[in-house]
C-alpha positions in Angstrom: 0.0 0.0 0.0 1.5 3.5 -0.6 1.6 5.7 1.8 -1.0 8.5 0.9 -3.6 5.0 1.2 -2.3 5.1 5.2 -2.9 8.8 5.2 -6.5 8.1 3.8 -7.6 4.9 6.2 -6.0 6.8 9.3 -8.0 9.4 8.7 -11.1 7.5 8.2 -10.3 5.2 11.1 -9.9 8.5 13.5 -13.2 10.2 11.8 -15.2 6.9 12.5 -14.1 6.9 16.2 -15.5 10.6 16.5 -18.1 10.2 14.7 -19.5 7.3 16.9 -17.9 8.5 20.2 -21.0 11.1 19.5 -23.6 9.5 18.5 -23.5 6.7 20.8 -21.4 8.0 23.6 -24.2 9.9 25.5 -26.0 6.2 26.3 -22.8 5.2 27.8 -21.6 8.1 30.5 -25.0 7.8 32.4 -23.1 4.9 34.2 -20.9 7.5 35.9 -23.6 10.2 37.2 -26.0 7.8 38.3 -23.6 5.4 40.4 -21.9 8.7 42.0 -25.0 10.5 42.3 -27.6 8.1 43.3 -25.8 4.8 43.9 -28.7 3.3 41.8 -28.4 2.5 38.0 -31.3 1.7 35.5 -31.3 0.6 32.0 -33.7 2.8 29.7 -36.5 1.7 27.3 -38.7 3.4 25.0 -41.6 1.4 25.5 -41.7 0.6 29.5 -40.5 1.4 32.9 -36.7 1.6 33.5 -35.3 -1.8 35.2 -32.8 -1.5 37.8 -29.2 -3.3 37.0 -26.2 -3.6 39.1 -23.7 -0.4 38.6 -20.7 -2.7 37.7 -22.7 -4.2 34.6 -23.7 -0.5 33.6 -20.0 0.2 33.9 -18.2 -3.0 32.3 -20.4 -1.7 29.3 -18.9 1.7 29.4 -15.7 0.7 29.9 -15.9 -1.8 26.7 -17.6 0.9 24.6 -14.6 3.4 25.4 -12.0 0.2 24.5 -13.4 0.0 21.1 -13.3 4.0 20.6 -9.4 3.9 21.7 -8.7 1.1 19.2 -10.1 2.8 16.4 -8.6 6.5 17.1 -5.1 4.3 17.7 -5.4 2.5 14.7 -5.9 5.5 12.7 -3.6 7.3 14.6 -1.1 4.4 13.8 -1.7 3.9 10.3 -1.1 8.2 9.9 2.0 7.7 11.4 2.9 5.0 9.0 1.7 7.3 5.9 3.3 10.2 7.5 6.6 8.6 7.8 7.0 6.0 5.3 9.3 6.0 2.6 9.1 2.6 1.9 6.9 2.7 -0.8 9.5 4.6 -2.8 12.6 2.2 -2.0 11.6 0.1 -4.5 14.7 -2.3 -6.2 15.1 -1.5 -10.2 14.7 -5.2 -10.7 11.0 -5.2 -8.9 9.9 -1.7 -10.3 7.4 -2.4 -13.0 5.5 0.3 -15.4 6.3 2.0 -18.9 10.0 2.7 -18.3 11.8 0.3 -20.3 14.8 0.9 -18.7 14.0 -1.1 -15.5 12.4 -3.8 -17.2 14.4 -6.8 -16.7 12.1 -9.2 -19.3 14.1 -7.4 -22.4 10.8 -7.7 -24.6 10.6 -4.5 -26.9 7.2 -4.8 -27.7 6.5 -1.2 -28.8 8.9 -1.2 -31.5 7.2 -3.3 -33.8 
């Protein structure tokens, strides 16, 4: 992969960790005011009552929502690293370079000339 492509999926991968961190991280830090503000937790539903649940559940799903957040923002964060510094892409052996130069092309076959 070149490097621009690790540019590109980094800053997808950190966009995609933001971008959900928003949109689903408000049903996740309830877990924190209601066990330090009223000791009691619930779980939510549209359509009846709320159901009281143990605290640690509440927060083991918190904590596990904010795992997968960090992994994608240090993925992408990785992978921008790797686009931002990598060379590697363009230390490429004359006998492994391929394209319309004929001067690196190690088959000999002239096939324009004809």
């Amino acid at each position: 992969m070149s490097d621009i492509r690790f540019i590109m999926i980094g800053g997808a991968l950190v966009f995609a960790g933001f971008v959900v961190l928003g949109i689903f991280g408000g049903n996740f830090q309830t877990a924190n005011i209601e066990s330090e503000e009223f000791g009691d937790c619930y779980e939510y539903f549209e359509d009846r009552d709320p159901v009281p649940i143990p605290c640690s559940d509440k927060m083991i799903d918190q904590s596990s929502f904010f795992a997968v957040i960090v992994a994608l923002m240090a993925g992408g964060a990785i992978a921008l690293l790797k686009g931002w510094r990598g060379d590697w892409d363009s230390r490429v052996k004359p006998e492994d370079m391929v394209g319309p130069s004929r001067d690196n092309r190690m088959d000999g076959d002239d096939s324009d000339s004809k």
